[in-house]
C-alpha positions as CSV (number, residue, x, y, z in Angstrom):
1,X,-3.8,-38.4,12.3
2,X,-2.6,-41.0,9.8
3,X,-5.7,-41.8,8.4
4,X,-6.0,-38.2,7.8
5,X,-2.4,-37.4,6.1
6,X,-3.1,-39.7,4.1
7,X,-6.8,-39.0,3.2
8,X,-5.0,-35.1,2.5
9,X,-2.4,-36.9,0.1
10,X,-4.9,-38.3,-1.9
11,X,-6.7,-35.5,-2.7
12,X,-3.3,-33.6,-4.3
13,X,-2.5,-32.0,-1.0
14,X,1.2,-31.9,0.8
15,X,2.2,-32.5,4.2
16,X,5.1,-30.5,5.9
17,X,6.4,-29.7,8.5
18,X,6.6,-25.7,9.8
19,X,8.5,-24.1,12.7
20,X,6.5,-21.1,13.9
21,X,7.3,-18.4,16.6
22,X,4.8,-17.7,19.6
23,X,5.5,-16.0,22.7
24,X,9.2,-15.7,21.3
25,X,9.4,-19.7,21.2
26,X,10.0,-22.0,18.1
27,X,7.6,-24.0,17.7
28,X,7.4,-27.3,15.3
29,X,4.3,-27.7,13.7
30,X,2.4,-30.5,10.9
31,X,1.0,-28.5,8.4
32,X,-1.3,-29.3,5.2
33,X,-0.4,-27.8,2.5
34,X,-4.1,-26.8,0.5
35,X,-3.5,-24.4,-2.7
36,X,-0.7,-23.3,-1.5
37,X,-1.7,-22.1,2.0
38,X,-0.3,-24.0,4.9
39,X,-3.1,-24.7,7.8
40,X,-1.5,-26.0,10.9
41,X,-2.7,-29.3,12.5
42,X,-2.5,-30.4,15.8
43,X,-3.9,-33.4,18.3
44,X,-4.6,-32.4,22.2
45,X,-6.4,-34.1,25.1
46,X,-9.4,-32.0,26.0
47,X,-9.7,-30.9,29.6
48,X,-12.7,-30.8,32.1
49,X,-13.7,-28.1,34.9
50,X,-13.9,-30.2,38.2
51,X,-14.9,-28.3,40.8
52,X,-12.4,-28.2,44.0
53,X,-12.2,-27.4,47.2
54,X,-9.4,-24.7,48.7
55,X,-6.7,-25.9,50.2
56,X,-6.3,-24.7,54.5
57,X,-3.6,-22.7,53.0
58,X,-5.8,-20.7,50.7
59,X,-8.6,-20.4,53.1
60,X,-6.1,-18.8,55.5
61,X,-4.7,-16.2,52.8
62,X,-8.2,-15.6,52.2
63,X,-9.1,-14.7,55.3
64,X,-6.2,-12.4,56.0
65,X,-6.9,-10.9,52.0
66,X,-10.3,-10.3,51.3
67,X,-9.5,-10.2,47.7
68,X,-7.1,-12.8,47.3
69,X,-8.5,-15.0,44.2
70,X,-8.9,-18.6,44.8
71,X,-9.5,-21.0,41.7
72,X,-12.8,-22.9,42.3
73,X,-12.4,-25.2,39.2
74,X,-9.6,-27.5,38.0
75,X,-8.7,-28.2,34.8
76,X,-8.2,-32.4,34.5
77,X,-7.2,-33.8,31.1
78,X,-10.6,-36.0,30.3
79,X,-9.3,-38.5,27.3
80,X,-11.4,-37.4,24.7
81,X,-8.8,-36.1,21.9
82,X,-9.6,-33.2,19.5
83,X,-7.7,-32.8,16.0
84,X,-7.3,-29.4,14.4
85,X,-5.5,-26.2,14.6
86,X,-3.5,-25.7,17.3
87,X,-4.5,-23.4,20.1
88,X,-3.4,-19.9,19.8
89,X,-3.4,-20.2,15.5
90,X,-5.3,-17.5,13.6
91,X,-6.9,-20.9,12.2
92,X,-8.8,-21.7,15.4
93,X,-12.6,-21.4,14.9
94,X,-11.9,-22.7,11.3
95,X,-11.6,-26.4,11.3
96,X,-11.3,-28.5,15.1
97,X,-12.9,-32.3,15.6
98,X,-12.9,-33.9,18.8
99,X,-14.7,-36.6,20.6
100,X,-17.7,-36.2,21.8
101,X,-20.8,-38.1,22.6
102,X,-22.3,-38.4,19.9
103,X,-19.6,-39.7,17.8
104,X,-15.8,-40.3,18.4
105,X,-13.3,-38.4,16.7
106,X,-12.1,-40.6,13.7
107,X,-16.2,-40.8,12.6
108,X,-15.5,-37.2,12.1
109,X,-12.1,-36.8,9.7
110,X,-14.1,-36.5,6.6
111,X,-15.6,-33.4,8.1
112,X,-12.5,-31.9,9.2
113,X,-10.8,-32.5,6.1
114,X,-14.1,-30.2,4.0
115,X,-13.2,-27.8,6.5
116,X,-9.4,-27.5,6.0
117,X,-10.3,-27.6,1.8
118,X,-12.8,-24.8,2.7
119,X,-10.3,-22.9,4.6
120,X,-8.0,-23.2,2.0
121,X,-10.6,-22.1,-0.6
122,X,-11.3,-19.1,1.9
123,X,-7.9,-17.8,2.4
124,X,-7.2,-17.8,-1.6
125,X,-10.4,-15.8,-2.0
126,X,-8.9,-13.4,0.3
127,X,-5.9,-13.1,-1.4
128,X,-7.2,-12.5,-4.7
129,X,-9.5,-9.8,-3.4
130,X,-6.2,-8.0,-1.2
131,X,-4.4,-8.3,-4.7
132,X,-7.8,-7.1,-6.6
133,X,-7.6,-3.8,-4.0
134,X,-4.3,-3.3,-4.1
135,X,-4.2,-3.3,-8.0
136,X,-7.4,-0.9,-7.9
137,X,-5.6,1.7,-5.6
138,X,-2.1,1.3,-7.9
139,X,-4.6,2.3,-11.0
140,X,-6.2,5.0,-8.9
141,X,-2.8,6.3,-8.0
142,X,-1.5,6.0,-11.5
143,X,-4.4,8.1,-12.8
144,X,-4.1,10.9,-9.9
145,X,-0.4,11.3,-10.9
146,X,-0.5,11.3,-14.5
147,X,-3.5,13.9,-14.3
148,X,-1.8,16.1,-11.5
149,X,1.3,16.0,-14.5
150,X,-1.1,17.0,-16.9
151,X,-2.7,19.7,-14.9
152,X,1.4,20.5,-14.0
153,X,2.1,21.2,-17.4
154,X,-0.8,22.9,-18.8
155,X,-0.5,25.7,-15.9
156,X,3.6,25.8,-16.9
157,X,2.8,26.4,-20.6
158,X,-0.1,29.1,-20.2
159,X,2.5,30.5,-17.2
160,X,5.2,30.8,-20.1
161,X,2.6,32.1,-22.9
162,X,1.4,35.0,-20.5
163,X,5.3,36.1,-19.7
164,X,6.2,35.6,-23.8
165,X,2.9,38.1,-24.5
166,X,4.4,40.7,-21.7
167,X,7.6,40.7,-22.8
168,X,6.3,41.1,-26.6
169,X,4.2,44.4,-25.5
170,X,7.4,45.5,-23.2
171,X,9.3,45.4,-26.2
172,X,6.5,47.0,-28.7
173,X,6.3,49.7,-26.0
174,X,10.4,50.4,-25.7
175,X,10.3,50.6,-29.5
176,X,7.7,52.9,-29.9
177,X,8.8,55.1,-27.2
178,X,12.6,55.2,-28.6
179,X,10.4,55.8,-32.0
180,X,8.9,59.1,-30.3
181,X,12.2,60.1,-28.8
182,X,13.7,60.6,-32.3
183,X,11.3,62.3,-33.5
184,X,11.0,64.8,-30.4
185,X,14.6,65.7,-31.8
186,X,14.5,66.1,-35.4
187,X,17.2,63.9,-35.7
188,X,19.4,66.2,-33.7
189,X,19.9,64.3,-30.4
190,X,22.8,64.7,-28.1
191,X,25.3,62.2,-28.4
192,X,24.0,60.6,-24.8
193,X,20.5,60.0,-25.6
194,X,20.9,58.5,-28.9
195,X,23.8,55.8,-27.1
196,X,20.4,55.4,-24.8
197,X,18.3,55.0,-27.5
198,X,20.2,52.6,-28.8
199,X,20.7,50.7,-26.3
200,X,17.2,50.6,-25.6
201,X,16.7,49.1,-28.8
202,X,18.6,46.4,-28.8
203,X,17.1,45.7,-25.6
204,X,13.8,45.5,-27.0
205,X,14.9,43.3,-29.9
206,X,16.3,40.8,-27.0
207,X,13.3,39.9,-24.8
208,X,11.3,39.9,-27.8
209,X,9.9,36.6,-28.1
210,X,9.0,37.5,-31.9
211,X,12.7,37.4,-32.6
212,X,13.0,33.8,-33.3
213,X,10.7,30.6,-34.0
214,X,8.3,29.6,-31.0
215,X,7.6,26.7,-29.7
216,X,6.0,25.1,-26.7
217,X,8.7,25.2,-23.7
218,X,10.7,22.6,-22.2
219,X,8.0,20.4,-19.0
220,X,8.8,21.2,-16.2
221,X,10.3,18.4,-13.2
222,X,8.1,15.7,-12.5
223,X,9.6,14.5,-9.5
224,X,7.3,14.1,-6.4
225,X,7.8,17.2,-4.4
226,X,7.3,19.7,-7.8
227,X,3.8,17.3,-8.3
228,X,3.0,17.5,-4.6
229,X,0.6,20.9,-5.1
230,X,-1.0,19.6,-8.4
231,X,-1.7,15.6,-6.2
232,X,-4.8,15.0,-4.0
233,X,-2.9,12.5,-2.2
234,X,0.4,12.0,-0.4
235,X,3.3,12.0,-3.0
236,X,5.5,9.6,-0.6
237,X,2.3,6.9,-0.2
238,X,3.4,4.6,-3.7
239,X,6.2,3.8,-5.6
240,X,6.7,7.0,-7.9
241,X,5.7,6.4,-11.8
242,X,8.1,9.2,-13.2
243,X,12.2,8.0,-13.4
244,X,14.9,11.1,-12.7
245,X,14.6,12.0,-16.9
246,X,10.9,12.8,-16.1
247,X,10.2,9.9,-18.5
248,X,6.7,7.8,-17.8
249,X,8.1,4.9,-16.1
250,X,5.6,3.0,-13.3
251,X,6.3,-0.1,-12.4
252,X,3.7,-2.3,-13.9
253,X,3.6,-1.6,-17.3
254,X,0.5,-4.1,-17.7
255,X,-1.5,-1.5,-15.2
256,X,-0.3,1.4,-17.3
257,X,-2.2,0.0,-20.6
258,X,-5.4,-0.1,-18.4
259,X,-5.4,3.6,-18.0
C-alpha cells in the first residue's frame, strides 16, 4: 500500500481520506484522488471454499426439515492479500490486484495503478459527455420555447388583426345604415330616432379601429402555463427562460448565443 501512495504521489495524484455510508454505516475509506475523481482503495485477505461436513445438529434439523439449507462450503481466510476497491464500491470490476500464482501482489502495483489512471480517465469522459447531453437538451429546450413564443405571438397578432377588421366593417355597416335611416326620413325624423341615430354613431366612431394610429398589439404572457398549448414538451421539465416582465431571460446566456 505504501509503495503504492507513494508511486500515486509521484505521478501528481492526492491521497485522502473519505467517510462513505453503506448499509446506513460510516465508513472510513483511503482514496486516490485522479483528476479530480476519488477511487476508493482498500487491502483484504482473500478467502477459500473448503468443503465441510454438517454438524449432528444440522443433520438432525435436516432430517426433521426436508428443506432446511445446510452450507456445504466454508469460507477460510487463505493469506493471499488483494489491493483495490473495496467490496460493495461501484468501482469493483475496475481496478483489483491480488496474489496469485503466478505472481505476488506487489509484482502487480504498476498494473493496478494504469488501471486506477484509466478509471480516472473513464469517469471524466463520462462526465463531459452527461454535461455534453445535458447542454444539448438545455439548447433543444431553449429552441422549443422560444419558437412555441414565436408561434404564441404570431396567432395573438393575426387574432387581434381579424377582430380590428370586424369591428371596422361593424362600424362601416352602423354608419351606412344610420346613413339610410336619414334619408328614409327626409330629414324629418322624430325626436327618438334621431337620439338613436345618434347614438349609434358615435358608437360606430368608438370601435372603429380607423379612429386612431395602429399599431401591432401589446405580446401576450409568456409565463409557462399561457406557453403550455403552443410547447411539445412539458412546461414544468426545465428552468423557465422567460422572467415575470416576459423579458428573454434563460439562464445561460452563453447557450442563448448558440441558438
Amino acid at each position: 500500500m505504501h509503495a503504492l501512495l507513494t508511486e500515486a504521489e509521484h505521478r501528481g495524484h492526492q491521497m485522502e481520506t473519505h467517510t462513505s455510508h453503506r448499509r446506513g454505516k460510516a465508513v472510513q475509506e483511503m482514496v486516490v484522488v485522479i483528476r479530480g475523481h476519488a477511487l476508493p482503495l482498500a487491502i483484504r485477505e482473500r478467502t477459500t471454499k473448503v468443503p465441510r461436513e454438517p454438524t449432528a445438529e444440522e443433520t438432525s434439523r435436516q432430517r426433521c426439515l426436508s428443506r432446511a439449507p445446510v452450507p456445504k462450503y466454508n469460507h477460510e481466510f487463505s493469506g493471499r492479500l488483494e489491493l483495490g476497491a473495496p467490496a460493495g464500491s461501484g468501482y469493483r470490476t475496475w481496478y483489483a490486484c491480488g496474489d496469485s500464482t503466478r505472481w505476488p501482489l506487489e509484482a502487480r502495483l504498476g498494473h493496478l495503478l494504469h488501471s486506477l489512471e484509466g478509471c480516472a480517465a473513464a469517469a471524466e469522459r463520462r462526465q463531459q459527455e452527461e454535461e455534453l447531453r445535458k447542454t444539448e437538451q438545455q439548447r433543444h429546450w431553449l429552441a422549443a420555447v422560444r419558437q412555441a413564443r414565436e408561434q404564441q405571438v404570431e396567432q395573438h397578432r393575426a387574432q387581434v388583426l381579424v377582430e380590428q377588421v370586424t369591428a371596422w366593417r361593424r362600424a362601416d355597416d352602423i354608419r351606412a345604415f344610420c346613413r339610410a335611416a336619414r334619408g328614409r326620413a327626409n330629414g324629418a325624423s322624430p325626436p327618438g330616432e334621431l337620439e338613436w341615430l345618434h347614438w349609434a354613431e358615435a358608437y360606430a366612431e368608438q370601435i372603429d379601429p380607423l379612429r386612431g394610429a395602429l399599431g401591432a398589439p401589446s405580446e401576450p404572457s409568456a409565463d409557462r402555463q399561457t406557453l403550455a398549448e403552443f410547447l411539445r414538451a412539458d412546461p414544468y421539465a426545465d428552468p423557465w427562460p422567460y422572467d415575470s416582465d416576459g423579458r428573454w431571460a434563460p439562464p445561460d446566456e452563453a447557450l442563448t448565443e448558440r441558438l
